[in-house]
N, CA, C and O of each residue as an XYZ file, in Angstrom:
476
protein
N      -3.481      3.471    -11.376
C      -3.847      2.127    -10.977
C      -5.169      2.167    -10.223
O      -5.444      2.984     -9.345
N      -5.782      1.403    -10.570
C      -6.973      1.126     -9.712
C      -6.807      0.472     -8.256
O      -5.959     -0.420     -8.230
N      -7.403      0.721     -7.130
C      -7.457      0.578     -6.070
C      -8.977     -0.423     -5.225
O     -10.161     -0.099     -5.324
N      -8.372     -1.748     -4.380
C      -9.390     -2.147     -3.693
C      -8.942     -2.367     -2.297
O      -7.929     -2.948     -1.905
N     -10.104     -1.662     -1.468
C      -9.673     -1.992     -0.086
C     -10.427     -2.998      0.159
O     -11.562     -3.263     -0.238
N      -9.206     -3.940      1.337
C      -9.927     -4.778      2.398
C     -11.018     -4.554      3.104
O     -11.790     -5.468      3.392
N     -11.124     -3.858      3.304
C     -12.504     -3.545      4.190
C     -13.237     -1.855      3.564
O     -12.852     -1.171      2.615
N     -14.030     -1.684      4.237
C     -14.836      0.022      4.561
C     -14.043      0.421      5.265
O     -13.761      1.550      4.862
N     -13.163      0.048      6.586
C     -12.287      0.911      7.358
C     -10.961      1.375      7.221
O     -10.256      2.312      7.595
N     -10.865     -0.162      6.198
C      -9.207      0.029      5.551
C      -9.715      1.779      4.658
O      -9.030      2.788      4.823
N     -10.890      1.760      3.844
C     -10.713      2.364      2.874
C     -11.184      3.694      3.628
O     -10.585      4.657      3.150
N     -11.972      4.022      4.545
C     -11.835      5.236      5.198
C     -10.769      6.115      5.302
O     -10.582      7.254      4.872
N      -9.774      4.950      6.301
C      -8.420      5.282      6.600
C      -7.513      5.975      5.915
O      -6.795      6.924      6.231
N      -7.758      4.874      4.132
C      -7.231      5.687      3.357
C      -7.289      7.091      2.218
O      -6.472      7.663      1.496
N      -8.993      7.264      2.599
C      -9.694      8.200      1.948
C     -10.091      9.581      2.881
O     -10.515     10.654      2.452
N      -9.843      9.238      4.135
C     -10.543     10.243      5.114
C      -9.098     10.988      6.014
O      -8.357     10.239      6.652
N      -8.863     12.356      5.967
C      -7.885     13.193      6.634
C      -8.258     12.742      7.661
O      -7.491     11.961      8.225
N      -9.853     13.124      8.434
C      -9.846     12.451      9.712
C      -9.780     11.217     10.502
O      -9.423     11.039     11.667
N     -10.256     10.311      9.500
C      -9.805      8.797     10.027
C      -8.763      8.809     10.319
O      -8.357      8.503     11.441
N      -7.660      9.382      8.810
C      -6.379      8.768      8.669
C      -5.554      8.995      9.888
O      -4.605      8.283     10.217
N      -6.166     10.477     10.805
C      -5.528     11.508     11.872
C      -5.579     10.468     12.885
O      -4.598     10.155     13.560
N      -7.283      9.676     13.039
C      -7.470      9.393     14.176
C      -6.267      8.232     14.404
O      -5.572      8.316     15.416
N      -5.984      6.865     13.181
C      -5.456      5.540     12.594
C      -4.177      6.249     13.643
O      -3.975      5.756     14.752
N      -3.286      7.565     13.091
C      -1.835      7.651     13.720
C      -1.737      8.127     15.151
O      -0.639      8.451     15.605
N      -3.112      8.198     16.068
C      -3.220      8.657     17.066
C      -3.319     10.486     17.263
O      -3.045     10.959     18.366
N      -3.690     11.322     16.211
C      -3.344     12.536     15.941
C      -2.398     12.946     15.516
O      -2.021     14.025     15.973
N      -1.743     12.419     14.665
C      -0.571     12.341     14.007
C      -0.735     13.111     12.728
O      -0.447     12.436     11.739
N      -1.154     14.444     12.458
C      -1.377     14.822     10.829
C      -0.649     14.559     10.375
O      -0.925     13.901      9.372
N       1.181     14.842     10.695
C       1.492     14.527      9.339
C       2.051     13.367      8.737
O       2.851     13.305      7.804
N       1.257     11.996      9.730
C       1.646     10.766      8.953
C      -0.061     10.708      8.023
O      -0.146     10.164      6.923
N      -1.277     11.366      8.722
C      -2.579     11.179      7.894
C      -2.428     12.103      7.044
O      -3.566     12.309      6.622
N      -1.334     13.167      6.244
C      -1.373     13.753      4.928
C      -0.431     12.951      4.313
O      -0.313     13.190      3.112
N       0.467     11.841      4.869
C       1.229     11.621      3.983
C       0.861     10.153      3.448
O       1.292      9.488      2.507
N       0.042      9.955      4.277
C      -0.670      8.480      3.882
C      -1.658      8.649      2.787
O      -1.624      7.905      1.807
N      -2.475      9.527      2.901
C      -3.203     10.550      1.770
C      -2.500     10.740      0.106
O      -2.937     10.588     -1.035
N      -1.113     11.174      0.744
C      -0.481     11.208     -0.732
C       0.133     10.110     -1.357
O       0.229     10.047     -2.583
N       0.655      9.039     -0.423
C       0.642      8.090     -0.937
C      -0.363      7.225     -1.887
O      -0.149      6.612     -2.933
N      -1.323      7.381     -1.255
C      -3.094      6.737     -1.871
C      -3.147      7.245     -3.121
O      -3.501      6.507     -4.040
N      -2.698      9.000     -3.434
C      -3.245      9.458     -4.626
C      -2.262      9.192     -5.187
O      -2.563      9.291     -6.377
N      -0.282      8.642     -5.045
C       0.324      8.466     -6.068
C       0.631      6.917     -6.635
O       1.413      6.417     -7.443
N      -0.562      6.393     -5.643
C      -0.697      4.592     -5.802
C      -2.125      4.842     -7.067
O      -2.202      4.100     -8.046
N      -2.917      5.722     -6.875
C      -3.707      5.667     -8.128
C      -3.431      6.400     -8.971
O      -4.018      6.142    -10.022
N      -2.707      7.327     -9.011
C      -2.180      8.109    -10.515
C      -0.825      7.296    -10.897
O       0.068      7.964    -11.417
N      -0.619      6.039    -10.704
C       0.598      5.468    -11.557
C      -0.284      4.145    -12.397
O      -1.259      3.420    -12.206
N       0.876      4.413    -13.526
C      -0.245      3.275    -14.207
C       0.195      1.847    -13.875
O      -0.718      1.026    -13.968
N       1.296      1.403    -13.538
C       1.424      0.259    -13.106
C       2.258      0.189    -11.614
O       2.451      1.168    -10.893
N       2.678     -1.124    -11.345
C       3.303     -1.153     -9.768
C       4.764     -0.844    -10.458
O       5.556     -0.075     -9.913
N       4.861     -1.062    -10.868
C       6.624     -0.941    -10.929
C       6.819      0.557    -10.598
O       7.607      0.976     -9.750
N       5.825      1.480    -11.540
C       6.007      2.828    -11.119
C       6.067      3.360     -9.186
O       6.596      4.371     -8.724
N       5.492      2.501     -8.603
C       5.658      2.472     -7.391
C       6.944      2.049     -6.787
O       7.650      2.738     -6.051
N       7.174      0.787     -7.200
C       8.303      0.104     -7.196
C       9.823      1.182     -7.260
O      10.629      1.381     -6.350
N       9.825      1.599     -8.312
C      10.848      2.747     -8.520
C      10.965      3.722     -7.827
O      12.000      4.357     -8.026
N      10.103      4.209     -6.856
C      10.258      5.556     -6.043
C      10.821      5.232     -4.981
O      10.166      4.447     -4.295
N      12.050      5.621     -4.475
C      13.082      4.883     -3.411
C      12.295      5.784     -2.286
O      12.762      5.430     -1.204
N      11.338      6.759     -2.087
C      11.068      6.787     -0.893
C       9.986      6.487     -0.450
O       9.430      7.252      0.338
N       9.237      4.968     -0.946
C       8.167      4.667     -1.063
C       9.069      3.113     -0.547
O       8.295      2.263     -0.105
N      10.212      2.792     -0.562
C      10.837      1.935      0.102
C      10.007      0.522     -0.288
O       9.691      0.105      0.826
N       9.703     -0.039     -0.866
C       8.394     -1.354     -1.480
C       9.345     -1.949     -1.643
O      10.392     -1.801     -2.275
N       8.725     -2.984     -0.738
C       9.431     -4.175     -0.231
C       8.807     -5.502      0.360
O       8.322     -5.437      1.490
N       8.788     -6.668     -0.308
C       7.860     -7.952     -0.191
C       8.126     -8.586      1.871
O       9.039     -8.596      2.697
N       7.073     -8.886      1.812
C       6.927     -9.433      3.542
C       7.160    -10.965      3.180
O       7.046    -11.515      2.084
N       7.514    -11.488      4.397
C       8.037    -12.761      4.575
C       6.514    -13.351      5.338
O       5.484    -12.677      5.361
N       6.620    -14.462      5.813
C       6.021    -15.661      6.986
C       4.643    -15.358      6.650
O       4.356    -14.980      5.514
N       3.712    -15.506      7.621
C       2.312    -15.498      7.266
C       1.536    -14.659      6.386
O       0.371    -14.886      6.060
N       2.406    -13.444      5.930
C       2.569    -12.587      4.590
C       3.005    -12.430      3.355
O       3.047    -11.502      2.547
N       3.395    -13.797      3.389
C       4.058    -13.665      1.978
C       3.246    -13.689      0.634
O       2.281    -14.434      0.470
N       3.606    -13.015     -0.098
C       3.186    -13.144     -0.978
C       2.525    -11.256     -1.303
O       2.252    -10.739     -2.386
N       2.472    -10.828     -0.312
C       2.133     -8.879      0.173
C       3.495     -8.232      0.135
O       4.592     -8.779      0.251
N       3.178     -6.824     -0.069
C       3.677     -5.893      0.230
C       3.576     -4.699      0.908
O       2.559     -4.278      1.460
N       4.638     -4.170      0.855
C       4.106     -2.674      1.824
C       4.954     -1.533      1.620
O       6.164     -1.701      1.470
N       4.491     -0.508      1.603
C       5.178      1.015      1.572
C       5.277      1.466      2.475
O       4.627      1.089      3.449
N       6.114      2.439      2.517
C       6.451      3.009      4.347
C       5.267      4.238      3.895
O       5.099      4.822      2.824
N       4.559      4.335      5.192
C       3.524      5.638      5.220
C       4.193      6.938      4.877
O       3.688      7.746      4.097
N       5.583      7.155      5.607
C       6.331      8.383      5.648
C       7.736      8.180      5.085
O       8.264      8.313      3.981
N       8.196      7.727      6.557
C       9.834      7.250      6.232
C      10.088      6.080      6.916
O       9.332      5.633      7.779
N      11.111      5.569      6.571
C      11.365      4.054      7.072
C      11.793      4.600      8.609
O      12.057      3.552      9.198
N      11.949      5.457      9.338
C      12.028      5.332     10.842
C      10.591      5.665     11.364
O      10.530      5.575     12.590
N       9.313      6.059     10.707
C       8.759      5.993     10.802
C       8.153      4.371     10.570
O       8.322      3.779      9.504
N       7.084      3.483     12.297
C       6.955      1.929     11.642
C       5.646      1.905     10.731
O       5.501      0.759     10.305
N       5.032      2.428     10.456
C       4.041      2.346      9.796
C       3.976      1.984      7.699
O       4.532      2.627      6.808
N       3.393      1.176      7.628
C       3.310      1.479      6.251
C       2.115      0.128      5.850
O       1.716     -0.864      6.459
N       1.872      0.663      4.656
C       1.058      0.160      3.130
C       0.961     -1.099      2.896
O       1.808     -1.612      2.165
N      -0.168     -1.958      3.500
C      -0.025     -3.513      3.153
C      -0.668     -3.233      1.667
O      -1.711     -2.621      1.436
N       0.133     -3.775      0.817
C      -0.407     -4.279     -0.659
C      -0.379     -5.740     -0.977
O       0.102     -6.527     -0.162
N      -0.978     -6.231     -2.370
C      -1.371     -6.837     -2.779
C      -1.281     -6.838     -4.785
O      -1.821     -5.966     -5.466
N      -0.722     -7.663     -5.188
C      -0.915     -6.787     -6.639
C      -1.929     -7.529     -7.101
O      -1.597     -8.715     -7.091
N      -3.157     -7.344     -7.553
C      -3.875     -8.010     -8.178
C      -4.122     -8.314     -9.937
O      -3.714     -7.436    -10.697
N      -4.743     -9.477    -10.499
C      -4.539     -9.653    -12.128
C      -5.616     -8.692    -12.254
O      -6.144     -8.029    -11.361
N      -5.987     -8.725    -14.127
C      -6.933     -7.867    -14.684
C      -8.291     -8.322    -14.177
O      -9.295     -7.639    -14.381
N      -8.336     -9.826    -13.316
C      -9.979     -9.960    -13.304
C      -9.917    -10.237    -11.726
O     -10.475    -11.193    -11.188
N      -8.995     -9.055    -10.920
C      -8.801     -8.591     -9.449
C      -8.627    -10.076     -8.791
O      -9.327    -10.321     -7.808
N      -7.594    -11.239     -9.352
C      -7.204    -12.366     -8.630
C      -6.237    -12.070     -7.801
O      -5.812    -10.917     -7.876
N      -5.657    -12.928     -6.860
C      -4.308    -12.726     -6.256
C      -3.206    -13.915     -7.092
O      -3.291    -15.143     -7.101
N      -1.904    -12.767     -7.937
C      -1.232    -13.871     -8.745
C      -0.567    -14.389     -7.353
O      -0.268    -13.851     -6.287
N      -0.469    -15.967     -8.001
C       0.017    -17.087     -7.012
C       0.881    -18.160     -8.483
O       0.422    -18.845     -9.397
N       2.099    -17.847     -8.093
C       3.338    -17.337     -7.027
C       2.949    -16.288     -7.872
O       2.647    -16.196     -9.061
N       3.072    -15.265     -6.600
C       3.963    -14.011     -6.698
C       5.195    -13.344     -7.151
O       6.075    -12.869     -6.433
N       5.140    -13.371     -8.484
C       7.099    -13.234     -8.623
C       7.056    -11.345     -8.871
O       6.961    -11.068    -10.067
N       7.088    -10.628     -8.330
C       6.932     -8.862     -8.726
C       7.480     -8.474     -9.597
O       7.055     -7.678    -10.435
N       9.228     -9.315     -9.508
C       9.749     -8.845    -10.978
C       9.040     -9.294    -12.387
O       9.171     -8.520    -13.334
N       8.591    -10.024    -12.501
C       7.607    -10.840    -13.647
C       6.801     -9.912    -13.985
O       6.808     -9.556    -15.164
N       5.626     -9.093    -12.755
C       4.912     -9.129    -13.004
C       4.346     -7.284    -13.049
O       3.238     -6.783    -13.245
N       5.442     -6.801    -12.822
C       5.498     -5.424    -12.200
C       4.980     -4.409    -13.307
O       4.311     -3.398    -13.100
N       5.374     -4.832    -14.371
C       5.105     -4.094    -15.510
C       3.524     -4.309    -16.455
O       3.117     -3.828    -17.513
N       3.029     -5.136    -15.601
C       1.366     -5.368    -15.583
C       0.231     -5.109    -14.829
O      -0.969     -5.151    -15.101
N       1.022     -4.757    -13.559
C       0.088     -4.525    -12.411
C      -0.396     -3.706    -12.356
O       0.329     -2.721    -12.213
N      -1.954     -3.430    -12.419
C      -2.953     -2.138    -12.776
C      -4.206     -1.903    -11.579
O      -5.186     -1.273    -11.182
N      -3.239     -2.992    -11.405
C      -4.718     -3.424     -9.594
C      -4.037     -3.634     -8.601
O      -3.277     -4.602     -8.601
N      -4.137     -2.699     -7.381
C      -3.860     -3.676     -6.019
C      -5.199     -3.597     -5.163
O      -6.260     -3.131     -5.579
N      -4.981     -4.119     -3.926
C      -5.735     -4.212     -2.489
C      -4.847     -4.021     -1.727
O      -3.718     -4.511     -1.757
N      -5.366     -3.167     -0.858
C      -4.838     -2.157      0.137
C      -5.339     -3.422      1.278
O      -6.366     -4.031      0.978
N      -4.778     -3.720      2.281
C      -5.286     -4.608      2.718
C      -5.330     -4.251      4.813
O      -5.954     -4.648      5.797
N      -4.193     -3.254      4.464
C      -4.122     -2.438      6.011
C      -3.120     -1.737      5.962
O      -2.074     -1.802      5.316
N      -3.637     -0.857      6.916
C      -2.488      0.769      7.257
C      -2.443     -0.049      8.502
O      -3.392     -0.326      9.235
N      -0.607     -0.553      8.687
C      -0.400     -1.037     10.438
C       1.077     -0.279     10.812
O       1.841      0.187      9.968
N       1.250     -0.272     11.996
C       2.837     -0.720     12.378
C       2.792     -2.570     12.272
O       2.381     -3.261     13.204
N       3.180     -3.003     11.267
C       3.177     -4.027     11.334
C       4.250     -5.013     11.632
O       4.170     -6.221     11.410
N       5.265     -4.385     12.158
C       6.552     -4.660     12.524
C       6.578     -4.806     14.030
O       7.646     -5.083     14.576
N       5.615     -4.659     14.648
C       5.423     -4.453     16.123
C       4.997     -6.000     16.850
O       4.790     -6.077     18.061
């Protein structure tokens, strides 16, 4: 899948061991595992393939997020994880969002932030 970040910092974060170190407070091994996440969000060819990996936990956000998603960085007791986005072939945001619809098309996201976003 092809990949777009929100920003230059989002995409540091997700391209750089040392950003990613600095993002978890010195945390290597949430910045190698955020790393491998990145490379198995672009070696799948669609989202569903994401979708299917139960320890990638992908799961749609509610309230001023809806319509995003997110992966856990590590593990779900770990709070951190993967704001996504699935984007169409000409990088729109589908509106509505239905994932089951659309899962087996999705060849694009936007990375949109590495947070504890549960906080």
């Amino acid at each position: 899948m092809k990949i777009i970040y929100a920003s230059d910092k989002v995409e540091l974060q997700c391209t750089s061991l040392k950003a990613a170190t600095k993002l978890f407070g010195g945390d290597k091994k949430l910045a190698v595992s955020l790393l491998a996440r990145i490379n198995a969000i672009e070696n799948a060819d669609v989202i569903k393939d994401i979708i299917s990996m139960p320890p990638f936990h992908f799961h749609n956000l509610h309230g001023k997020m809806e319509g995003l998603f997110a992966i856990d960085v590590c593990t779900r007791r770990d709070k951190w994880r993967i704001i996504i986005c699935p984007l169409d072939e000409e990088e729109h945001v589908f509106d509505p969002c239905h994932i089951d619809e659309i899962s087996t098309i999705v060849r694009i996201v936007e990375i949109r932030e590495v947070s504890a976003h549960y906080e």
